[in-house]
KOLRO-576375 format. One line per 2 residues: number of its first residue (from 1); for each residue x, y, z of C-alpha. Coordinates in nm, 2 decimals. Example, Ala and Ser with C-alpha at 12.3 -4.5 7.8 and 13.67 -1.06 7.14 Angstrom:
BEGIN
1> 1.23,-0.45,0.78  1.37,-0.11,0.71
// end
This chain:
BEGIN
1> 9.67,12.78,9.41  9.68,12.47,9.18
3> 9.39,12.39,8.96  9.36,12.06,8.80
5> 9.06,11.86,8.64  8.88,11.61,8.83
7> 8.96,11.31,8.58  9.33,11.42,8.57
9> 9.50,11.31,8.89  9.78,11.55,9.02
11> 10.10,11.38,9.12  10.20,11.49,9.53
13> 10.42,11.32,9.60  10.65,11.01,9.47
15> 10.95,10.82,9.61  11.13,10.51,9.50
17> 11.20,10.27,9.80  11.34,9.90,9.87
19> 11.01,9.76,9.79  10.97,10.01,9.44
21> 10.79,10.31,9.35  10.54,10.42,9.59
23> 10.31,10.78,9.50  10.04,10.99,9.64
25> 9.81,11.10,9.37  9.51,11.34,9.38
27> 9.20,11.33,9.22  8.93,11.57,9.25
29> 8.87,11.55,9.63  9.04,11.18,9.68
31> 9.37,11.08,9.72  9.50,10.79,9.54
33> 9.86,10.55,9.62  10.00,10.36,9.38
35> 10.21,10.14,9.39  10.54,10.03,9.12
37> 10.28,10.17,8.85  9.98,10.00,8.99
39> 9.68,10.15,9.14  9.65,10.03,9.53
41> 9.38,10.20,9.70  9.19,10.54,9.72
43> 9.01,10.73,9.95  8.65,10.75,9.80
45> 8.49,10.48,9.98  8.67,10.20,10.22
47> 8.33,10.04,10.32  8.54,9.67,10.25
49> 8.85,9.83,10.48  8.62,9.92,10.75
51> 8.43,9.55,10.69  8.80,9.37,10.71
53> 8.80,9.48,11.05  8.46,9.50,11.22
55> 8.41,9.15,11.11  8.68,9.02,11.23
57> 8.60,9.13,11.58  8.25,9.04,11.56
59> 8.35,8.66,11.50  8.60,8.64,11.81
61> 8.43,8.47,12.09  8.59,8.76,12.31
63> 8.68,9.08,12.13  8.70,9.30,12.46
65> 9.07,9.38,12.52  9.18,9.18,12.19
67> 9.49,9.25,11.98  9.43,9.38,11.63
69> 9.76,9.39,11.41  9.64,9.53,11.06
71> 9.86,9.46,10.76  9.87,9.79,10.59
73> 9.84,10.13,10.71  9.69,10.22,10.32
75> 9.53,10.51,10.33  9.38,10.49,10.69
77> 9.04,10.32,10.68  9.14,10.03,10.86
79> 9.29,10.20,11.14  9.01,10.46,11.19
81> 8.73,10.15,11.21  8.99,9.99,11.46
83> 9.06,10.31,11.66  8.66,10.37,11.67
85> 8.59,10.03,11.82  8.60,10.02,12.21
87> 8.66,9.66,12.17  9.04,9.64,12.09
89> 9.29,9.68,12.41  9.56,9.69,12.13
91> 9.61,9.80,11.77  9.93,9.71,11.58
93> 9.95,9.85,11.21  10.25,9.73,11.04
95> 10.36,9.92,10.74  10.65,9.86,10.53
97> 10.64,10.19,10.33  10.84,10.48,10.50
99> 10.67,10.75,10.27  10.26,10.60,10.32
101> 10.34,10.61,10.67  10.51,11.02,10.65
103> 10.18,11.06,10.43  9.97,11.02,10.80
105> 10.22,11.17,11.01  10.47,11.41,10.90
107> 10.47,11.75,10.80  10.07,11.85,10.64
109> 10.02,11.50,10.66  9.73,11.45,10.35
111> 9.61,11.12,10.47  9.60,11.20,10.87
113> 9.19,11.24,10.84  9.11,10.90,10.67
115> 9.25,10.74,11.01  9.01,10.91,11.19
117> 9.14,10.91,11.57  9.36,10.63,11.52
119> 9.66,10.85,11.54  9.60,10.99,11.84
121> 9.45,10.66,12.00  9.69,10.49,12.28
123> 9.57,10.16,12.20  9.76,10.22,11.85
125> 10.10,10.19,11.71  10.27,10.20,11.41
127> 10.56,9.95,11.30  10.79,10.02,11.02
129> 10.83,9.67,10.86  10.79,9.44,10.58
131> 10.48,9.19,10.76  10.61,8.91,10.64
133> 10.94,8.95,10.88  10.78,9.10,11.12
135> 10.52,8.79,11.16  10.85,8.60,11.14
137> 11.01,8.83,11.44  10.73,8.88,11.67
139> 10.68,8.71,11.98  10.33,8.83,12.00
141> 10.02,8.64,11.89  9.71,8.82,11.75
143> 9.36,8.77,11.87  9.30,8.94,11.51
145> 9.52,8.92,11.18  9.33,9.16,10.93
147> 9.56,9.16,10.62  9.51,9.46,10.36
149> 9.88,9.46,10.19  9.79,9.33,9.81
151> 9.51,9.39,9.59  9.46,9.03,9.69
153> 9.59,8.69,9.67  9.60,8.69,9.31
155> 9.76,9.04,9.26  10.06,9.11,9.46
157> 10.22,9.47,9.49  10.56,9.27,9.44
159> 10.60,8.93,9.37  10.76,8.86,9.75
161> 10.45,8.92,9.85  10.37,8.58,9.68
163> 10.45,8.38,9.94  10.18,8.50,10.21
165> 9.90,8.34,10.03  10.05,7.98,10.02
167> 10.06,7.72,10.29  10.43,7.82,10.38
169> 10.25,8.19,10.45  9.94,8.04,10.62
171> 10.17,7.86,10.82  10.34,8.18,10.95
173> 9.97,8.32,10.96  9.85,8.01,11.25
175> 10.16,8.05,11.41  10.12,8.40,11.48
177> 9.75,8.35,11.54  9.59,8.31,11.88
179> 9.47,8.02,11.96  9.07,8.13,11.89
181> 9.16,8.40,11.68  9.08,8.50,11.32
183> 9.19,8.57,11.03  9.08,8.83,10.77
185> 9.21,8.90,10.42  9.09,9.14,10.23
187> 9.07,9.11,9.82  9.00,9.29,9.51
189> 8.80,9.02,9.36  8.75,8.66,9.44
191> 9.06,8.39,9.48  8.93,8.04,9.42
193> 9.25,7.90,9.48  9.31,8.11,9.79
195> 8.99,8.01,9.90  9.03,7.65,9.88
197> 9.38,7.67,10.09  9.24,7.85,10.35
199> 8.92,7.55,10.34  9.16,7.28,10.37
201> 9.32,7.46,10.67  9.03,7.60,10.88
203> 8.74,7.52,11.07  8.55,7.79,10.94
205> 8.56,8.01,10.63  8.35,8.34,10.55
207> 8.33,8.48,10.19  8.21,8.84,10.27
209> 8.13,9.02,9.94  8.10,9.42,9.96
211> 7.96,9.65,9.68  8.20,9.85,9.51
213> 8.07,10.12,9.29  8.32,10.14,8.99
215> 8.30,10.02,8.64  8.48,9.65,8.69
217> 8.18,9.59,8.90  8.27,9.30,9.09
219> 8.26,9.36,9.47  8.55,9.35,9.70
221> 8.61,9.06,9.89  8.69,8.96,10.26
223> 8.79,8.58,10.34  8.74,8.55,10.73
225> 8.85,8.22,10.94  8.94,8.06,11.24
227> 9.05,7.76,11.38  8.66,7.66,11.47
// end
């Protein structure tokens, strides 16, 4: 049996990819993925990945039966709030990273418990796919767009992730939107910029701050909006 120190994380797994370097870190009783050198998420808290998704079911006029595609399978949160809601008839995670998405389902599978039941729920699936060409492929259109892939508009896993955040992406984004649907984008700290695009765009626009107990202190961000 290993034994490491709780500050020291222990490296579990790490594989280079199209996208990078992608690895699965532990420390003390979390798991960590970073990303090309850069810290992603962790599994200590994920109130703000739960948030991303209950509030963007709470602002849809009618959530019953909705379609919920979630950009980024991460380390699960997202998909276990989704999966515990009776409201969505359909779940769609898209995932671009082969080995995040073996880390839920293949072999011990560390990260299979922070997705709760979403796994096993019908209502969910998994696709294998860079979002940006899947929004470009799909001929479905999402009652909910809940967006989780970046540490926010501002800092981009790789730089063709860029792209999302501007009006070329936002147009891809209300293309692929229903027509009273909403979207949500979560963030690491505020984007002004970001903010103001999605402003000029948008009926309505929610700043949701969440608390985030860590030494940079500033909370976690969700932008929410829709059409009206």
């Amino acid at each position: 049996m290993s034994t490491y120190h709780a500050d020291v994380p222990e490296l579990l797994d790490r594989r280079d990819g199209p996208y990078g370097e992608v690895a699965l870190r532990r420390r003390g009783p979390h798991f960590e993925i970073i990303a090309n050198g850069t810290f992603l998420m962790d599994t200590a808290d994920g109130r703000s990945e739960r948030v991303l998704i209950t509030a963007a079911l709470d602002a849809l006029d009618e959530p019953r039966g909705a379609h919920v595609l979630i950009g980024g399978l991460g380390v699960g949160f997202s998909l276990a709030e989704a999966a515990r809601d009776r409201r969505p008839g359909r779940i769609t995670v898209v995932e671009r990273e082969q080995a995040i998405i073996d880390w839920h389902t293949a072999g011990d599978a560390p990260l299979a418990p922070f997705a709760g039941e979403g796994h096993a729920d019908p209502r969910a699936g998994i696709v294998h796919a860079d979002l940006l060409e899947h929004l470009r492929s799909t001929g479905d259109r999402y009652d909910a767009l809940c967006l989780d892939i970046d540490n926010g508009p501002d800092w981009t896993v790789t730089a063709s992730n860029d792209s999302l955040y501007g009006d070329k992406g936002l147009d891809l984004l209300d293309r692929t939107l229903a027509d009273k649907g909403v979207l949500a984008v979560w963030s690491a700290a505020h984007s002004p910029a970001f903010e103001a695009r999605l402003r000029a765009r948008f009926g309505r626009v929610e700043v949701i701050e969440v608390p985030v107990h860590v030494e940079r202190g500033v909370p976690d961000v969700v932008y929410l909006s829709s059409r009206t």
